[in-house]
Backbone as a chain_set.jsonl record, in Angstrom:
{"seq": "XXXXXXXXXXXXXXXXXXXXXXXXXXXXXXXXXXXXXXXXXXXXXXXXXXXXXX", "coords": {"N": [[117.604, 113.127, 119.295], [115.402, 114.245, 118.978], [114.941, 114.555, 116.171], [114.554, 111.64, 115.633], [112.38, 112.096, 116.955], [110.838, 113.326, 114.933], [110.602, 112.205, 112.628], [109.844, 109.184, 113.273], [107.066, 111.01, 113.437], [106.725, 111.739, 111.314], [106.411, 109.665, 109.678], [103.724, 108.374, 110.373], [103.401, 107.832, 113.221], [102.405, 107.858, 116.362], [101.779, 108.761, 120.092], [104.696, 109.164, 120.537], [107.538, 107.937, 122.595], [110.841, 108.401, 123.278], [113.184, 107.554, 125.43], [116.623, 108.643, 126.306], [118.973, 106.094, 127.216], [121.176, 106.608, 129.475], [123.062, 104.85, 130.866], [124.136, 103.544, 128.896], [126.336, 105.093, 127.664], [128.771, 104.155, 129.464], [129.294, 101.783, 128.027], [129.925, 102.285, 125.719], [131.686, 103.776, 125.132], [134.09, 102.143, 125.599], [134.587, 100.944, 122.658], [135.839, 101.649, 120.74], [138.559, 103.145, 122.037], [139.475, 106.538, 123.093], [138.511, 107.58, 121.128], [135.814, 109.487, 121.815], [133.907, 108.504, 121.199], [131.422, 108.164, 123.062], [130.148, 110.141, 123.12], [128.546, 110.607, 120.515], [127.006, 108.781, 119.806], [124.422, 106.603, 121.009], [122.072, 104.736, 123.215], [118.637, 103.87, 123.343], [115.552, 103.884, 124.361], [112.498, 103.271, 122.003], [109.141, 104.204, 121.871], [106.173, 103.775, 120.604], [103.382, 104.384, 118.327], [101.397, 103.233, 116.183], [98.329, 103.257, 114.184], [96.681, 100.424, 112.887], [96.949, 99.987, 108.991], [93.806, 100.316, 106.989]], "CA": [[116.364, 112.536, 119.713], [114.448, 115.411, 118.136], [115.027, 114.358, 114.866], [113.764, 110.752, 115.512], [110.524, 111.805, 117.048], [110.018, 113.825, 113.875], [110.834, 111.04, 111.242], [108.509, 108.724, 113.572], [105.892, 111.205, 113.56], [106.15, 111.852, 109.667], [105.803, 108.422, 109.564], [102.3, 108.182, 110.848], [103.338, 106.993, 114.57], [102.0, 108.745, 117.571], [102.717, 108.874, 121.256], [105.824, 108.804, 121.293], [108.75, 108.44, 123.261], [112.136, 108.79, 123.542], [114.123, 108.074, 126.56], [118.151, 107.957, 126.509], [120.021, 105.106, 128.118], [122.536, 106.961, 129.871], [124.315, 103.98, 131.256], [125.17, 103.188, 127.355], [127.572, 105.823, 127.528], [129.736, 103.497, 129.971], [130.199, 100.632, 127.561], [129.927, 102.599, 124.524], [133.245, 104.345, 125.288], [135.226, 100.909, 125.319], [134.373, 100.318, 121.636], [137.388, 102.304, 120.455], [138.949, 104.437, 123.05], [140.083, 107.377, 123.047], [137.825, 108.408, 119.866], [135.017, 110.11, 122.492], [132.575, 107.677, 120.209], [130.038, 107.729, 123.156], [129.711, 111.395, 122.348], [127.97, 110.241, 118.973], [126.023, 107.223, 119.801], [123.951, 106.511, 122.621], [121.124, 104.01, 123.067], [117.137, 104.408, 123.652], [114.073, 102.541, 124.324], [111.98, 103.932, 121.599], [108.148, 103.337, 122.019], [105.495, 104.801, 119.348], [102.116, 103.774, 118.104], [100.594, 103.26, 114.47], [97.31, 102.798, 114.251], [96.765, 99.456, 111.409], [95.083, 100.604, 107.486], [91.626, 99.708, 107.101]], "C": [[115.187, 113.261, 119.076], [113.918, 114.885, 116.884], [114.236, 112.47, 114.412], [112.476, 110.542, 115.985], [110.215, 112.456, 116.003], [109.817, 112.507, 113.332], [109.535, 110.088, 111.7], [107.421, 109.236, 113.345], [104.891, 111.536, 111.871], [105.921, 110.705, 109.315], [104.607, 108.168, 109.872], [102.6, 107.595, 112.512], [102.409, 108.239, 115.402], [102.456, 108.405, 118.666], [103.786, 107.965, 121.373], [106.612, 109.081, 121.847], [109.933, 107.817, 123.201], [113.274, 108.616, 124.398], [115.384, 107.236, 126.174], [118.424, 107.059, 127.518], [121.301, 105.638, 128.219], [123.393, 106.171, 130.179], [125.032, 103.975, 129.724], [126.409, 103.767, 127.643], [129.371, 105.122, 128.556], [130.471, 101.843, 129.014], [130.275, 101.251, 125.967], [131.641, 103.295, 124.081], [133.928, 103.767, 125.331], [135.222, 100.569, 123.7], [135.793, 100.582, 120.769], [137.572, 103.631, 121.163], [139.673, 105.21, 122.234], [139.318, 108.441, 121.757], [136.024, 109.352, 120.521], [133.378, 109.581, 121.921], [130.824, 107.963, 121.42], [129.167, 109.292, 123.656], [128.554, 111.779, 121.59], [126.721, 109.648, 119.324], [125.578, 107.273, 121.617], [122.4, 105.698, 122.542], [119.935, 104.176, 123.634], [116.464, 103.244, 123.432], [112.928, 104.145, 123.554], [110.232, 103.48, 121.688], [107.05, 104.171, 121.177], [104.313, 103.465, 118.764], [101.83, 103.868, 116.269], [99.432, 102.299, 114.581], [97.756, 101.74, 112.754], [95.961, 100.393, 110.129], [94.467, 99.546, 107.531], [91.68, 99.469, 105.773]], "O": [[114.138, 112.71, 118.739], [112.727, 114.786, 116.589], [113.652, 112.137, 113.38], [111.683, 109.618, 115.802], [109.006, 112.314, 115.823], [108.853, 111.808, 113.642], [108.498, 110.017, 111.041], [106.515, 108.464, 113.031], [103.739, 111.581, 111.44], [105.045, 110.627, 108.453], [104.418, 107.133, 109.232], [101.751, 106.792, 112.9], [101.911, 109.268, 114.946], [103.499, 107.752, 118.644], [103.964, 106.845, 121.852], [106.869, 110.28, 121.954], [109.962, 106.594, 123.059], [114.269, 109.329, 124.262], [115.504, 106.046, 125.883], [118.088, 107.3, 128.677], [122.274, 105.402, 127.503], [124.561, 106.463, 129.922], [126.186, 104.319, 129.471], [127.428, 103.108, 127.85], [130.543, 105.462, 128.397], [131.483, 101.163, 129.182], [130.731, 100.519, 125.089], [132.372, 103.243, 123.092], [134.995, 104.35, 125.141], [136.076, 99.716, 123.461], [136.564, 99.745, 120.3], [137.037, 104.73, 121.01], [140.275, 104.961, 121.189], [139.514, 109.637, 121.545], [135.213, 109.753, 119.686], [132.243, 110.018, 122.11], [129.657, 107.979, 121.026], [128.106, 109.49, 124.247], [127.801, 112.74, 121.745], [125.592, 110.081, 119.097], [126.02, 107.657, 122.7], [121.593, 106.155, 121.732], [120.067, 104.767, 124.706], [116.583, 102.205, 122.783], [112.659, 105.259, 124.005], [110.053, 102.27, 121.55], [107.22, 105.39, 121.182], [104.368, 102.235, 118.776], [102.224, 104.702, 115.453], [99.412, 101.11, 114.897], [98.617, 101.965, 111.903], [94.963, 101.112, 110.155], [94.531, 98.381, 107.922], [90.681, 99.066, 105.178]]}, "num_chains": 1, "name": "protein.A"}
């Protein structure tokens, strides 16, 4: 999550945020069991600003 508020912020965004969707982790783990996939992956509501160019 770190790493995508940088990239956003080198991007020109501002306030932003970040928050995990912990439920994910309940259907993310059916995708292929047994491989701990929802380890890896995990889904977010990302929300971030950019002002328009002038």
């Amino acid at each position: 999550m770190d790493e995508i508020r940088a990239m956003l912020q080198s991007s020109g965004f501002t306030e932003i945020s970040v928050e995990a969707k912990d439920e994910s982790r309940m259907f993310i783990k059916d995708w292929i069991p047994g491989t701990n996939l929802e380890d890896y992956i995990q889904s977010a509501v990302i929300k971030a600003y950019k002002a328009p160019r002038i």
